[in-house]
C-alpha positions, 0 to 999 in steps of 0.5 A: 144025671144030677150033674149033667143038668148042673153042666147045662145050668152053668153053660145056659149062665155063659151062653145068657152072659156072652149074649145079653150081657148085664141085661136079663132076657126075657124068655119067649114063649110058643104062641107069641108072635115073634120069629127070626129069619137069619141069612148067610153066605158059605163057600159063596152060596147063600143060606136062609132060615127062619127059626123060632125065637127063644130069648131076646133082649136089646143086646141079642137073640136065641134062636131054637135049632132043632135037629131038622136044621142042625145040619145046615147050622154046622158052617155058622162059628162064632164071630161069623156076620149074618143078616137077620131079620126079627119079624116082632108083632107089626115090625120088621127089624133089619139089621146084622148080627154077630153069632156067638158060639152055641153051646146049649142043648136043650130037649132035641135042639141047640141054642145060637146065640146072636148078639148085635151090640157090644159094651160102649168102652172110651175107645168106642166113644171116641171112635163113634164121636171122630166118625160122626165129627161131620155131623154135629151132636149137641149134649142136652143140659143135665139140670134140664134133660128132655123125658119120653115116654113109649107105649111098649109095642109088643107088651100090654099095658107097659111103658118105657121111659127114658131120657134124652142125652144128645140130640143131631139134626135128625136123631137122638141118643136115649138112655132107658133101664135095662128091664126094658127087653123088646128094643132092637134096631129097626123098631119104631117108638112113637113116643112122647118128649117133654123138652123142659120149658119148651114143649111137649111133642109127638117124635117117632124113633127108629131105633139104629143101634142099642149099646150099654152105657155106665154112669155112677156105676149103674148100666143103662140102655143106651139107643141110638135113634133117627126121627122119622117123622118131622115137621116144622114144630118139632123142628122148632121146639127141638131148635129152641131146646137146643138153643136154650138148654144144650151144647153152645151153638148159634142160631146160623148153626142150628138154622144150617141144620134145619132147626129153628129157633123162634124165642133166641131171647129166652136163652139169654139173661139180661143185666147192666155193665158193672165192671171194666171187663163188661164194658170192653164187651159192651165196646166189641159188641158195639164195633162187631154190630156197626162194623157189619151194618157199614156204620163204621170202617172195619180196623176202627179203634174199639176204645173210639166207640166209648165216649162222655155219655157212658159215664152218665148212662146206665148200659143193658147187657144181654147175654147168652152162655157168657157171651154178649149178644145185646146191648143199649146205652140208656142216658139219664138226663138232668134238666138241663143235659144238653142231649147226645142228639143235639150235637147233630141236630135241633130239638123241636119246641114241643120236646119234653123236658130232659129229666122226663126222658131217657135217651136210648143209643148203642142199640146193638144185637149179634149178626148171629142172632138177627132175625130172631126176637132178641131184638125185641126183648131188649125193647122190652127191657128198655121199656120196662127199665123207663117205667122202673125210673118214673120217667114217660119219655124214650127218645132214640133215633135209626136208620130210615129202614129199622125207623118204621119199625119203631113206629110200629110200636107207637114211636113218633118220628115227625119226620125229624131226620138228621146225618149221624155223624159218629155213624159214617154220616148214615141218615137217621129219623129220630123219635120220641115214644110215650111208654105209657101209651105204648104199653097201654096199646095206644096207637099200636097195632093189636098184634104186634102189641100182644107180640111185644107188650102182653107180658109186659103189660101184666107185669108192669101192673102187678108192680103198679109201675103205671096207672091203668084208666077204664078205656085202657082196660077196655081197649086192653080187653079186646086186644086179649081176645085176638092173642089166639090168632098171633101165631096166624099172623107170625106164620103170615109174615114169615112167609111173606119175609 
């Protein structure tokens, strides 16, 4: 007798470790609302059962087969494909299973083991990543992984948290411990994600396929997942994650896909040409940008976009993932600098004196970021990089078109127009912008001043960089208290555009 029930311990041990793996199931006992109902086909006739549930864990099933059934049970071998169905509390998981020889006998009734996963080995993997070739998957940057958290739907007052590895258009990989027991494919998570300076929004998962992945030597659950509940935030903040934090993409790409990305500016770092190597990026920039405006031929000599005013100028660069997607030229004039304007025009009485000023020209931003506030952010540093040197003065000129959105930001224009002519001869309005009265609101549109000169303003005066007057104070006041509706008027434009 003594060794019999050894026999069935060592059994019960294989049959537990061909099921469920290096996961440990979780027993199930009577009154606890979870059954199976498995489907197959013999000699072209269809069965159907509904057995209880004995164990279960992520990787697999037992099911109770008592005498009653044993019968019928006999054409099921191991490897035989069946369609199960794991009614779990509230949920109905679908999905098919792969039957694993039984070979326990417990009391009156035998054990059959079904599993559905099987170990993630490099073959797997790379056969998953060629099928999904079509279908992009971005990996999430290690330093920042995006965390969830899901209230476990079959136990009370349990949590499973894990983190998010990859993200696709319409799903995610999740890796959690493997103490967590009730996952299978089919159920829903309603779960939590903090993407890491980003957002925190609610996603609902449904689980698709749950397989083992090893890093450092420690097993972990690995799921697969599709999101089942979409909208346009989660959209944005899973666009903005990726962009800033995941595999390298463009926002045309994750646009395709559904995502968007409304900050592009806050994946990219900004910083001044120090070196040869930078400067050539700054010139292929320069010939990429103009070339796709039509402000240049498309075979022009990238070295003819370089001329005397880089050498006296100060370029910023914006960079995304090492590639360069801004660029201005920011000219530092001497008193009597003859300007790069004035070799196609003539500079009204009232113009400030050259050492006020700084010129701004080869103002470029990648196609493939146009759209987004990159734009804007380099504006910014302009702006901020004029306060840094204690001159007043931005003068810069556009084409007609982008001109009034200078003026928008308090630029004047005096209707001072001119034909480029390093520019295909295209016609330009030229400006001059006060920056002290542009971040301090004057003349400017208290939306679009929250939109652009909020954080600047803050900054520009814990560093004392400009004096702030009472009635800028005031006036400053009142533009803060419309900053709660900014996103109203963003969502208003964006439909309009």
């Amino acid at each position: 007798m003594i060794a019999n029930a050894l026999k069935c311990s060592s059994d019960e041990k294989e049959q537990v470790r061909n099921i469920h793996g290096p996961s440990h199931p979780d027993s199930v006992y009577s009154g606890a609302h979870i059954e199976a109902k498995i489907s197959y086909t013999v000699d072209d006739k269809k069965h159907s059962i509904t057995l209880p549930v004995w164990r279960i864990s992520p990787l697999g099933i037992e099911l109770k087969i008592s005498n009653e059934h044993s019968a019928e049970m006999t054409a099921l071998s191991t490897g035989n494909m069946i369609d199960l169905v794991i009614y779990l509390s509230k949920e109905k998981c679908e999905f098919k299973g792969i039957v694993i020889k039984s070979v326990v006998r417990i009391n009156d009734y035998e054990l059959l083991g079904i599993r559905w996963c099987e170990k993630e080995d490099d073959d797997k993997k790379n056969k998953f990543h060629l099928e999904q070739r079509f279908f992009p998957r971005w990996l999430c940057g290690i330093e920042f992984l995006p965390s969830g958290i899901v209230a476990n739907p079959y136990k009370f007052n349990d949590f499973i948290h894990f983190q998010v590895r990859d993200i696709s258009p319409n799903g995610m990989q999740i890796v959690t411990s493997l103490r967590n027991k009730y996952l299978v494919p089919g159920m829903t998570l309603e779960s939590m994600i903090s993407f890491p300076m980003v957002a925190q929004i609610k996603v609902d998962l449904k689980i698709c396929n749950v397989r083992i992945t090893t890093s450092n030597g420690k097993d972990y659950l690995a799921l697969g997942t599709k999101m089942i509940s979409e909208d346009k935030k989660m959209k944005e903040v899973i666009g903005q994650y990726v962009f800033q934090f995941g595999s390298k993409t463009s926002i045309e790409e994750l646009k395709k896909w559904g995502l968007q990305v409304n900050k592009a500016s806050d994946g990219v770092e900004f910083s001044y040409v120090r070196t040869e190597d930078d400067f050539l990026k700054v010139l292929k920039l320069r010939k990429l940008a103009y070339a796709g405006a039509g402000k240049i031929p498309a075979d022009y000599d990238t070295n003819e976009l370089a001329d005397i005013f880089d050498t006296r100028s100060r370029i910023i660069m914006g960079t995304y993932r090492g590639q360069l997607v801004a660029t201005a030229r920011l000219i530092f004039h001497e008193e009597d600098d003859e300007l790069e304007h004035e070799r196609f025009m003539k500079l009204p009485k009232d113009f400030p004196r050259n050492d006020e000023l700084i010129e701004v020209t080869r103002f470029c931003t990648h196609p493939d970021f146009r759209g987004s506030n990159l734009f804007y952010r380099l504006l910014q540093h302009i702006v901020l990089t004029t306060l840094q040197s204690k001159r007043r003065y931005l003068v810069s000129s556009a084409t007609l078109k982008l001109s009034k959105v200078y003026q928008k930001l308090g630029a004047k224009s005096n209707g001072l127009r001119f034909e480029h002519g390093d520019l295909n001869n295209l016609l330009h309005e030229f400006f001059v912008g006060d920056v002290y009265k542009m971040v301090a609101g004057e003349k400017v549109n208290p939306f679009i001043w929250n939109l652009l000169f909020f954080e600047l303003f803050t900054y520009v005066s814990s560093q004392e960089l400009m004096r702030i007057s009472p009635g800028t104070n005031v006036r400053l006041a009142f533009f803060r208290l419309l900053r709660p509706f900014n996103g109203l008027v963003k969502w208003f434009y964006s439909r309009k555009k």
